[in-house]
N, C-alpha and C positions, 0 to 999 in steps of 0.2 A: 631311344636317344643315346647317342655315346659324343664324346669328344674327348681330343688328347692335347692339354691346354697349352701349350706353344705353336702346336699347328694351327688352333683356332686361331690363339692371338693374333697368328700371322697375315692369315687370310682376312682380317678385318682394311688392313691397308697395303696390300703387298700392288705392287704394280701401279702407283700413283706417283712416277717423280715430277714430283708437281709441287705448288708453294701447300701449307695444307699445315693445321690449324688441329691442335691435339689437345683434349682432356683429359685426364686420369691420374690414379692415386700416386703416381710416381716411382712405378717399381721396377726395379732395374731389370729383372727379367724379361720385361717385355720389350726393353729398349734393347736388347740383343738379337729377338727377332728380327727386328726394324731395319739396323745401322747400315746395311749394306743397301738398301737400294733410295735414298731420298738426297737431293740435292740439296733442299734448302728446309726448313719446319722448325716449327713452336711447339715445345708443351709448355702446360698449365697445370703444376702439381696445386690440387683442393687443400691436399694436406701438408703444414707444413713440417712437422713433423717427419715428411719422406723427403722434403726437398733436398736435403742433398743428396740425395738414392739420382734421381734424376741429371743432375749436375756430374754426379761421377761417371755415369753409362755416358753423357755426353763426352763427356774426355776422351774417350776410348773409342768413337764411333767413327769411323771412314768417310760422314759427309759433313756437311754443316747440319751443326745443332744449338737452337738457342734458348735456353730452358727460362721463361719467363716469370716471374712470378706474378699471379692476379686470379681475378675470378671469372669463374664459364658465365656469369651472371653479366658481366661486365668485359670482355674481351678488348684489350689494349688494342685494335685494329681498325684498318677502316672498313667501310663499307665494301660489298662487292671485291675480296681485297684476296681472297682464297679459294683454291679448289676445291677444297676437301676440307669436315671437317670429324673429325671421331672422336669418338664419348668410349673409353674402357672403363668399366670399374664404375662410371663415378655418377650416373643417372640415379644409382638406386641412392645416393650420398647425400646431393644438392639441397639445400634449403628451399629452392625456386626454381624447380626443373621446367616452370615456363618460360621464365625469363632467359634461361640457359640454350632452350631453342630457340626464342626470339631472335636469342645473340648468333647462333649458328647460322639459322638465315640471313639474317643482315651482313654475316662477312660472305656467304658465298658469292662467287660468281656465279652468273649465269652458266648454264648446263653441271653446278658444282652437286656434291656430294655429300651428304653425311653415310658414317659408316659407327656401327656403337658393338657393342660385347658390352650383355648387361645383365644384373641380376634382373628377375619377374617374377609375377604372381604366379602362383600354380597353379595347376591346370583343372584340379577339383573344388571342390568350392568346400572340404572337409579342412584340406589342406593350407586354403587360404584364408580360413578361417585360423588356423594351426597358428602359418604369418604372423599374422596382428598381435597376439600375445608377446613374443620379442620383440618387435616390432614399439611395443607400446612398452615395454619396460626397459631393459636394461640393454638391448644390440646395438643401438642406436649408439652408446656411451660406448659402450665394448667396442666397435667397428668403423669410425670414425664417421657416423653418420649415417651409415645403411639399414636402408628398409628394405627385410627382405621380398615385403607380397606387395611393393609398388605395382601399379598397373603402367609400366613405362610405353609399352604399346601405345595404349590408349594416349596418355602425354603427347609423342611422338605424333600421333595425329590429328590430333587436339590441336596441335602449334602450326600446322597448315602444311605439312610431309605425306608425302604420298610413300608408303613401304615397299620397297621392288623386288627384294628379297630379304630372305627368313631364313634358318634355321635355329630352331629347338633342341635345347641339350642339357643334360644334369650333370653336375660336377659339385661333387662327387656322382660315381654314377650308381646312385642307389636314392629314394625316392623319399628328400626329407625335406621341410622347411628353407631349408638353406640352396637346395640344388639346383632350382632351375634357373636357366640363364636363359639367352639369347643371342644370336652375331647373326647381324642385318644392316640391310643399305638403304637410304631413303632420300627420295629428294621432293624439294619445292614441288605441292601441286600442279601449282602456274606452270612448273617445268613439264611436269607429267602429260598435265593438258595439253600443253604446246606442242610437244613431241608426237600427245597420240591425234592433234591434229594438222600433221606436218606429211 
């Protein structure tokens, strides 16, 4: 497993100019990846704390950007209302990571997208035992909400997502509690079905 985390970030949404529907902690480093290629988009800073991080990379960005404030829980949009929608940073955060993809569904369009970059459980079961300890104490307060040995996979498919692609990667890249991530694309079952019966 390697990654080099701006190219990741990047590949989570590059090639979508399209309307499209963003959640994450608000850091302005990844909104530099971004600014060149999107017409129109919404972020969702969870934390507020970062929200002006968000607001200021929007200043600066070469398309429309319109930094909203609210929750992944509750999405100010309507139905069927968006292409795309991506989760950075903020799966492993959320209080109700069901309700979070409920809401993701509900805005996409047909044939839409989610796309995530995310912390996850590890991949030994010593390790994810490791997890739960910070986890259950003090990371949570420290990191604005994150667990690190969530099973977001599972989430993700639990909420009716079919996963179309994966890769697995440690950042830092050495093999501790805190490393492993994720950057993956997943849509609607119903879409999946549809597709593989078309």
């Amino acid at each position: 497993m390697r990654a080099v985390w701006p190219s990741t970030a990047a590949s989570c949404w590059r090639a979508w100019p399209v309307r499209w529907s963003r959640s994450e902690p608000g850091t302005a480093s990844t909104s530099r990846t971004t600014r060149p290629r999107w017409r129109g988009w919404w972020r969702w800073s969870r934390n507020r704390g970062c929200a002006s991080r968000p607001r200021r990379a929007a200043t600066d960005a070469a398309t429309v950007v319109e930094v909203v404030p609210g929750l992944a829980e509750r999405l100010p949009l309507s139905d069927a209302s968006v292409d795309a929608v991506v989760f950075c940073m903020v799966l492993c955060s959320l209080p109700d990571v069901a309700a979070a993809l409920a809401e993701a569904r509900r805005v996409l369009k047909p044939g839409g997208q989610v796309r995530f970059l995310e912390h996850v459980r590890a991949d030994t079961p010593g390790l994810a035992r490791i997890q739960r300890v910070p986890d259950a104490s003090v990371w949570p307060y420290l990191a604005g909400g994150c667990h690190t040995g969530r099973d977001t996979l599972a989430a993700i498919e639990q909420a009716g997502f079919a996963v179309t692609g994966l890769q697995h990667f440690l950042l830092p890249e050495v093999r501790t509690p805190f490393s492993f991530h994720v950057l993956g694309a997943a849509v609607p079952e119903s879409e999946r079905v549809r597709g593989g019966a078309g």
